[in-house]
C-alpha positions in Angstrom: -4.5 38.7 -10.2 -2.5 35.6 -9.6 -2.7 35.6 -5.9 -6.6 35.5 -6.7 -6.2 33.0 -9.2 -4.3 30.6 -6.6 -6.9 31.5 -3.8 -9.7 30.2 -5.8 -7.7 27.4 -6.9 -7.5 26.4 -3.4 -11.6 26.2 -3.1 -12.0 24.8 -6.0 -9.7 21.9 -5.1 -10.8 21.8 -1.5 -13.9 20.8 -2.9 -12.6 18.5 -5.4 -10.9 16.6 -2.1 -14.1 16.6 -0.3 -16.1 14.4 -3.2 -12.9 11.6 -3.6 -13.0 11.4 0.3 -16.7 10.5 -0.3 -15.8 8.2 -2.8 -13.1 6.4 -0.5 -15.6 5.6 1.9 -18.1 4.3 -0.5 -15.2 2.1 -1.2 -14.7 0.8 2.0 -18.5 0.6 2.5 -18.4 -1.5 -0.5 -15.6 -4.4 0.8 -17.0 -4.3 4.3 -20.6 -4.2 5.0 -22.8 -3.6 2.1 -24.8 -6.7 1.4 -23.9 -8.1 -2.3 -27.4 -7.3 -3.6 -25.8 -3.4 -3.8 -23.0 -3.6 -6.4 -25.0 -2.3 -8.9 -26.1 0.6 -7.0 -23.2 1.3 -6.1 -21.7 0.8 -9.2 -24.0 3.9 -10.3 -22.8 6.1 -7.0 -19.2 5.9 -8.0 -19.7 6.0 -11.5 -22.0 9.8 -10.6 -19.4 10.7 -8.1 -16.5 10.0 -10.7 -18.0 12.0 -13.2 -18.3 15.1 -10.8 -15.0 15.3 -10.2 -13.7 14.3 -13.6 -16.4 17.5 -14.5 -14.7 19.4 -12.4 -10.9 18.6 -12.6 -11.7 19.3 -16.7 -14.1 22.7 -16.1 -11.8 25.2 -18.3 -11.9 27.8 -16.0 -9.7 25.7 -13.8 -7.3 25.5 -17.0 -7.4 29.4 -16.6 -6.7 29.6 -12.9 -4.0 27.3 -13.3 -2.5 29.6 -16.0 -2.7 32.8 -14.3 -1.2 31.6 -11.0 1.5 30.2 -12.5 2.5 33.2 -14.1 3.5 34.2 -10.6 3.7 31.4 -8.6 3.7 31.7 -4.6 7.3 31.8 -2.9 6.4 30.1 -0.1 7.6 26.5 -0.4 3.4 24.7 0.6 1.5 26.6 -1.3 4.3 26.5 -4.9 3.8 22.7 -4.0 0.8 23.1 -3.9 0.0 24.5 -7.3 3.0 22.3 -8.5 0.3 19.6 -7.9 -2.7 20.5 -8.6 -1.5 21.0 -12.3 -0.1 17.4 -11.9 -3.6 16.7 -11.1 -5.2 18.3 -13.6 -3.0 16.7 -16.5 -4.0 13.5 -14.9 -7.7 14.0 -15.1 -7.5 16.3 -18.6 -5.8 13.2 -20.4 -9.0 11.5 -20.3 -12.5 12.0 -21.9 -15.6 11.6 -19.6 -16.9 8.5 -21.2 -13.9 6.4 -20.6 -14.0 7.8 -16.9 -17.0 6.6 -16.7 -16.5 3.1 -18.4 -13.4 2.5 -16.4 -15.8 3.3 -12.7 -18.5 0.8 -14.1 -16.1 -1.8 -14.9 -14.1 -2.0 -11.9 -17.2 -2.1 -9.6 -18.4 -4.9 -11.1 -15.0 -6.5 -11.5 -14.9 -5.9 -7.7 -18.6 -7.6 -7.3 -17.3 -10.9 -9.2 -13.7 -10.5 -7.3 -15.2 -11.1 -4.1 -17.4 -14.0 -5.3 -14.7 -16.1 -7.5 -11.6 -15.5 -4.7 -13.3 -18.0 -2.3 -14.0 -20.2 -5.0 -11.0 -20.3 -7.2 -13.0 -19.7 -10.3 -11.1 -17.6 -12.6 -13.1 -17.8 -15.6 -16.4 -16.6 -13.7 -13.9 -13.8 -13.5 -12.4 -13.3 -16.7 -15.3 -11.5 -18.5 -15.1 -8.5 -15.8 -11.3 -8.9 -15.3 -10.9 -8.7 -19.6 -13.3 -5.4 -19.5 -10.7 -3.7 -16.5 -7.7 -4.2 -18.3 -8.5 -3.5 -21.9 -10.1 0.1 -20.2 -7.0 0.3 -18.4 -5.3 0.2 -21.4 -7.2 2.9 -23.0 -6.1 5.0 -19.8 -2.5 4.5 -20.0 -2.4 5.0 -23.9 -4.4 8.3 -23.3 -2.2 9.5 -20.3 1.3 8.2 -22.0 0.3 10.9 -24.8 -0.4 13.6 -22.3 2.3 12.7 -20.1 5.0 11.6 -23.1 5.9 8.9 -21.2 5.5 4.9 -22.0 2.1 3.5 -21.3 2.7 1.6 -18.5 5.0 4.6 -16.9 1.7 6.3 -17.2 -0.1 4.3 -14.8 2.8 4.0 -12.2 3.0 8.5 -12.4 0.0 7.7 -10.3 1.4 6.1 -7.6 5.0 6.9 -8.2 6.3 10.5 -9.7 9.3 10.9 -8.5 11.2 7.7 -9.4 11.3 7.1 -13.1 10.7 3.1 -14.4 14.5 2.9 -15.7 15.5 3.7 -11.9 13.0 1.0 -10.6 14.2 -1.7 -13.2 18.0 -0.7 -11.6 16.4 -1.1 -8.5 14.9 -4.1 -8.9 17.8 -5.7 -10.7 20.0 -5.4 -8.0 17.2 -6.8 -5.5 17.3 -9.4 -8.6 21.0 -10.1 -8.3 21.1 -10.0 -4.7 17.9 -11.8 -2.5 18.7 -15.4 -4.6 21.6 -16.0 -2.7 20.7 -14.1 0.3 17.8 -16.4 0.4 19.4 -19.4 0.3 22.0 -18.7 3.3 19.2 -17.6 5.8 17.1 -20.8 4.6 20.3 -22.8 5.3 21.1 -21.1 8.4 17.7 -21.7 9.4 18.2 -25.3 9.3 21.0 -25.2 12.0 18.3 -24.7 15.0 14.6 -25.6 15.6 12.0 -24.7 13.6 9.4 -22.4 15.6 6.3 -23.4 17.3 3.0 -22.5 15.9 0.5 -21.8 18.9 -2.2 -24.5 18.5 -5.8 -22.8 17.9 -8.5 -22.1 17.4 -8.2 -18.4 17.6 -11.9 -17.3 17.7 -11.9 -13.9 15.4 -12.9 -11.5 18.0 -10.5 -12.2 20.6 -8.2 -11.7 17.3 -9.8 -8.7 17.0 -9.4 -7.4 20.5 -5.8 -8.0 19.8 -5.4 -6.3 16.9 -6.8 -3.1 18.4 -4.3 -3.3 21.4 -1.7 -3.3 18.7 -3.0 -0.4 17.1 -3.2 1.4 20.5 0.1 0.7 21.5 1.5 1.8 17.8 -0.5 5.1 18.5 -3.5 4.8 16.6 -5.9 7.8 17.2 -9.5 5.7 17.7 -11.1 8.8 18.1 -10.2 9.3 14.0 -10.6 6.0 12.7 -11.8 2.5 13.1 -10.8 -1.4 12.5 -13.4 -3.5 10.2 -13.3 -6.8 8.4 -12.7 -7.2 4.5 -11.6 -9.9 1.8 -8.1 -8.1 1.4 -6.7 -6.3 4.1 -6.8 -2.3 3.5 -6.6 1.0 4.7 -9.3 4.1 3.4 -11.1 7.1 4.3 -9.9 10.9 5.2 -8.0 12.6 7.9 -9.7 12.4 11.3 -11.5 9.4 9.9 -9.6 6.4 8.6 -10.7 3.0 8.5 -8.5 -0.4 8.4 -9.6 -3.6 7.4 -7.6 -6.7 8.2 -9.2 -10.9 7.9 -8.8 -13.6 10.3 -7.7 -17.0 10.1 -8.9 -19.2 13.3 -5.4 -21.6 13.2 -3.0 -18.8 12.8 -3.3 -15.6 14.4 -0.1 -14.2 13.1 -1.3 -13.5 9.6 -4.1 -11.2 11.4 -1.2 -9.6 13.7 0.7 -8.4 11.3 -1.8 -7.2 8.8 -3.3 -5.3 11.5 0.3 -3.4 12.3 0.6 -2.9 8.5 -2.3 -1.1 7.8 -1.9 0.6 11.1 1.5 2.1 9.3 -0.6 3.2 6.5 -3.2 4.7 9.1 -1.0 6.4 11.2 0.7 8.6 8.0 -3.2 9.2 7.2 -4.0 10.6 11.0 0.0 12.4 10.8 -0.4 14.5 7.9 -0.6 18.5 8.2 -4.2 19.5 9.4 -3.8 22.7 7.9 -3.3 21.4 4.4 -6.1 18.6 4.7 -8.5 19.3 1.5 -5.5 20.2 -0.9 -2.9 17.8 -2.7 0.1 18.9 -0.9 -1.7 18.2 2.2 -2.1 14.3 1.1 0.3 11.6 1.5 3.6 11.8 -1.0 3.2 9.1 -3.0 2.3 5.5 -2.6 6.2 4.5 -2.1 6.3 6.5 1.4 3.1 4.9 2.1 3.6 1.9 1.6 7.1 2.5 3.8 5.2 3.6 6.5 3.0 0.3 6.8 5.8 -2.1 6.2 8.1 0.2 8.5 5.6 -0.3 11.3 5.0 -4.3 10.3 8.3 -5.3 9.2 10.5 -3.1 10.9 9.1 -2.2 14.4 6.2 -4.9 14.9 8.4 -8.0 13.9 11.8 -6.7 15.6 12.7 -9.0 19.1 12.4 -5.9 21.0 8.6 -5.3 20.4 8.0 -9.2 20.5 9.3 -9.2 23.6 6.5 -7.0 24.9 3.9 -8.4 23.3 4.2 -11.9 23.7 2.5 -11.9 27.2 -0.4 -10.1 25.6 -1.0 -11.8 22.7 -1.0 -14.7 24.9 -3.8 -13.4 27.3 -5.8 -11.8 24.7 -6.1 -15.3 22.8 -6.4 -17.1 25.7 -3.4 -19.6 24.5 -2.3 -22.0 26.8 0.6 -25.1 25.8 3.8 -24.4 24.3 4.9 -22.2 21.8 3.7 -18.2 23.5 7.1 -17.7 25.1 8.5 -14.4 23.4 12.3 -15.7 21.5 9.6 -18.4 19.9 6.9 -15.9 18.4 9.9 -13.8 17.2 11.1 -16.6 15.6 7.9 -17.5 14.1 7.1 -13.7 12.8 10.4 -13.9 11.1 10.4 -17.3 9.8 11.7 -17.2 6.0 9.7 -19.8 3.4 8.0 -19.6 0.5 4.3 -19.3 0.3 1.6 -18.8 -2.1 0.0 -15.4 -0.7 1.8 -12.1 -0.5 0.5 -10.5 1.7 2.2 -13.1 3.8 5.2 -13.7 2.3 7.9 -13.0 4.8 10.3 -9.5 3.8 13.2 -11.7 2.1 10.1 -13.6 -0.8 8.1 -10.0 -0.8 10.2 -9.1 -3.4 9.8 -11.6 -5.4 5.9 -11.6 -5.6 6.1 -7.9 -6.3 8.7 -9.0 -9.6 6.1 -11.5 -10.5 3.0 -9.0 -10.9 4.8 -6.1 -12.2 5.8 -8.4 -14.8 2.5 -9.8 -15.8 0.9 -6.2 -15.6 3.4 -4.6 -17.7 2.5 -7.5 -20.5 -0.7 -7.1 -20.0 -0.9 -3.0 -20.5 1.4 -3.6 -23.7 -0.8 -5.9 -24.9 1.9 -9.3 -24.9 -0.2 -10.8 -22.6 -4.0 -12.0 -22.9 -6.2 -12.0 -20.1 -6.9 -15.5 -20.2 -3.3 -16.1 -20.2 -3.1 -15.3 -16.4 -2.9 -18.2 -14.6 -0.6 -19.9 -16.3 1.9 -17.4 -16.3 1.5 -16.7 -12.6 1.6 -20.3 -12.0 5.3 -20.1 -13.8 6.5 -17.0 -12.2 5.7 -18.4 -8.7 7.7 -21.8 -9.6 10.8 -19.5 -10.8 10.5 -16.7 -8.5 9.2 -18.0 -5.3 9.8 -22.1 -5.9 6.4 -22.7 -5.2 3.5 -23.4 -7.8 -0.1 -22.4 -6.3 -3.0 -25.4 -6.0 -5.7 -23.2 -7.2 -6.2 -19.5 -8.3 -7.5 -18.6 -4.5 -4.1 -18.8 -3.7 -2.7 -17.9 -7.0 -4.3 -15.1 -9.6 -7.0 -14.3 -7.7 -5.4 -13.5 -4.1 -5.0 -9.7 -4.7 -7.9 -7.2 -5.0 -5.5 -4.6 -7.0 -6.1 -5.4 -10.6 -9.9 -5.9 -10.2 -10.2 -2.1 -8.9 -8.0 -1.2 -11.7 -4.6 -0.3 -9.7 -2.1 -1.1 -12.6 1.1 0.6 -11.9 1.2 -0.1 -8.3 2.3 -2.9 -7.2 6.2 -1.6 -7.6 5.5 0.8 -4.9 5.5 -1.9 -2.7 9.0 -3.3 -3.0 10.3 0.7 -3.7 8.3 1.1 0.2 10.2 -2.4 1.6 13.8 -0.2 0.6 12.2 3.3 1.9 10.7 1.3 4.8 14.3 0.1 5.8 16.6 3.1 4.9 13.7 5.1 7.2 13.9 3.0 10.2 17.8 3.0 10.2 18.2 7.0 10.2 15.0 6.6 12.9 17.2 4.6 15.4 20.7 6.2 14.8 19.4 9.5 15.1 16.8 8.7 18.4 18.5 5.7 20.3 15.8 5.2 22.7 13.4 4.0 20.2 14.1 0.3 20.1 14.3 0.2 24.4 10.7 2.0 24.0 9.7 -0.7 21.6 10.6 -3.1 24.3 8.3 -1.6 26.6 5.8 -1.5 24.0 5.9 2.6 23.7 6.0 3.4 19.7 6.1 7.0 20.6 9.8 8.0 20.1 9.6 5.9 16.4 5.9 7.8 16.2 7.1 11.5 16.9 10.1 10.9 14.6 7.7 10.1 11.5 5.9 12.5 12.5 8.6 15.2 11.8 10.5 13.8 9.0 7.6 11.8 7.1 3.7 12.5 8.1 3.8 16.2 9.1 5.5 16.9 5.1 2.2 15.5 3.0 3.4 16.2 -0.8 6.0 19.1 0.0 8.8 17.3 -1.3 9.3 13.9 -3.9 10.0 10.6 -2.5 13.6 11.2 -3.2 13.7 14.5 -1.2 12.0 13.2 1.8 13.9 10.0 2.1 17.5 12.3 1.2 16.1 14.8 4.1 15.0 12.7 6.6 18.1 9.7 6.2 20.9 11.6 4.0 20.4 9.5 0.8 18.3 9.0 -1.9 16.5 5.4 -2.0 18.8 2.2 -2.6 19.0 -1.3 -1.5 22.1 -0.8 0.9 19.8 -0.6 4.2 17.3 -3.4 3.0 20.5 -5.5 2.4 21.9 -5.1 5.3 18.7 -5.1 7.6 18.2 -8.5 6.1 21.8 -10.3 7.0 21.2 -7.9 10.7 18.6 -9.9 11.1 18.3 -13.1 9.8 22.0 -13.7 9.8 23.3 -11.5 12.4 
């Protein structure tokens, strides 16, 4: 019987769940606290752990399960999304043979091993071996899932992140961001020019009054602590499972802005994590949507709500006690001023919102030659060196603050970067149709109260996990389908307003 069928679909699937959640944590375990002298063991664990699931997600009888529930599928709209995605799922996982699952795990771990080695020394080649063995893998993935999928290569690694907006409807996107943020850029740099140029609180900032900071932040943004926790990593990130999410974030001693912010950003992504349906926890339609509404939700909570005058105002006073700063430069019009200070820089995760764009161009283009194959490894470099000069106007001293600044392509993301700049539009379009539709949220910001912004997501964006496609959440919860019309105008609002 198909409602059988579906009901053992679900256990099989909640158990499926149950293992990558493992496998998340190993991750984090990994880029936190385990002592270097583990990769290689734990290079074995994910490479077991991988397997099991990959046995699983292949096991024919799930092929027959899947068949006879679809034959009837349910009527209710969470659980027909539900098997909607578990198929989606399964044609992932089925494009793929178990030794290149296996290759792929091995490589990235100890591409991830040299990563955090050659990033503090700007020593590309000691990474080019590992980084050469990722992306050729990588390719074999995408050529084996564009077959499945009958989609291009590359389009077969951004499905992962990204189903429900198709690569020509990026490249519009993107175009338009293309024709637009040049000039757009130059006016607010130009406009900039008219006043004084921000104070930068003089340091040292010791890391754990940083720290204490950063977890008042995540209090006042509503962060459960009960259901997660704040660590220290090489890249900023957010992993784990529902009722247990972790967020990493780095310090720099001379500017505690860059630990701020990265804090509130991942705190976005943490906060979808803790909001999404309880009920649905261990199936697909109970996870996040996509990586486009996720990565809306940090940069809504960074860019949008943790960088607006409103919430600076607040938070001045605090960040000032909690650091201990004394001298000029803590009074609240300056740190907004300095949170939203437009320049170019060399790291992204930095960049201010009117460059992000740019640095998100840049690697999508180098990993799109480098999954077709136009583009060698060893190439790298050079060509990001170029595309920072073009895009950004800025050319990087050394590969620390060039290649090798991101963690994504060592773990073998490919495909996700767009999601980033597709989440700055979301991001934007989301916080608009937040604050027209609840007016008291930006007053509550400027008492430091997220919960009117916090209750909203929670409605419109967390509480739907994977029940509808990035386009039908965004249409739902703001009346349109994404665009660049609220990014564009949240950018003159605010830099030109």
């Amino acid at each position: 019987m198909t409602a059988a069928a579906y009901q053992q679909l679900e256990q099989r699937f909640a158990h499926i769940w149950a293992l990558e959640q493992a496998q998340e944590l190993l991750h984090w375990d990994r880029e936190t606290l385990m002592p270097s002298g583990g990769a290689s063991a734990r290079g074995e664990q994910l490479a077991a752990l991988e397997l099991v699931v990959h046995e699983r997600m292949t096991d024919p009888v799930l092929s027959d399960l899947l068949d006879n529930a679809e034959v009837d599928a349910p009527n209710d709209p969470w659980p027909a999304a539900n098997l909607r995605l578990m198929r989606r799922e399964w044609r992932h996982a089925n494009a793929l043979g178990a030794d290149l699952v296996e290759a792929s795990s091995r490589a990235v771990s100890a591409a991830v091993a040299v990563w955090l080695n050659a990033r503090p020394k700007a020593d590309f080649q000691a990474f080019l071996p590992a980084f050469r063995e990722v992306v050729g893998l990588t390719r074999e993935v995408a050529a084996a899932k564009a077959e499945a999928l009958q989609v291009s290569p590359y389009d077969a690694l951004l499905n992962r992140y990204e189903d429900g907006i198709s690569g020509d409807e990026i490249d519009r996107l993107f175009a338009r961001l293309a024709d637009v943020l040049p000039s757009l850029r130059d006016r607010i740099l130009a406009h900039q020019e008219t006043g004084a140029a921000p104070a930068l609180p003089q340091g040292p900032f010791a890391a754990g009054r940083q720290r204490a900071l950063g977890e008042r932040l995540m209090a006042f943004a509503g962060f459960d602590t009960d259901s997660g926790r704040l660590d220290i990593s090489a890249h900023p990130f957010t992993a784990g499972a529902p009722g247990d999410v972790r967020i990493t974030t780095r310090f720099d001693e001379d500017d505690f802005t860059s630990s701020v912010m990265a804090v509130m950003h991942e705190t976005g992504h943490a906060l979808y994590e803790q909001g999404l349906p309880h009920d649905w926890r261990f199936q697909p339609v109970g996870q996040a949507a996509n990586m486009t509404v996720h990565e809306s939700q940090s940069l809504l909570v960074e860019m949008q709500a943790a960088r607006s005058a409103e919430f600076l105002g607040f938070i001045a006073p605090v960040m000032q006690q909690e650091l201990g700063g004394t001298g000029q430069g803590w009074d609240a019009d300056n740190l907004h001023r300095l949170t939203i200070r437009v320049g170019p820089g060399f790291i992204r995760v930095d960049a201010d919102e009117v460059h992000y764009p740019f640095h998100i161009t840049l690697r999508t283009r180098l990993e799109r030659a480098l999954i077709a194959g136009e583009m060698d490894p060893g190439d790298v470099p050079e060509a990001w060196n170029t595309g920072m000069a073009e895009l950004v106007g800025v050319t990087p001293p050394d590969n620390r603050l060039g290649c090798l600044q991101d963690i994504h392509w060592a773990t073998g993301l490919f495909g996700y970067f767009p999601t980033y700049s597709l989440g700055a539009l979301a991001a934007a379009q989301l916080f608009r149709a937040a604050c027209d539709q609840v007016p008291q949220i930006k007053p509550s910001l400027a008492q430091g109260d997220f919960a009117p912004l916090l209750i909203w997501l929670r409605e419109k964006v967390h509480g739907q996990g994977s029940l509808l496609s990035t386009q039908e959440l965004l249409e739902q919860a703001s009346g349109a389908q994404l665009g660049t019309a609220a990014f564009e105008a949240h950018l003159e609002q605010r830099y030109l307003g």
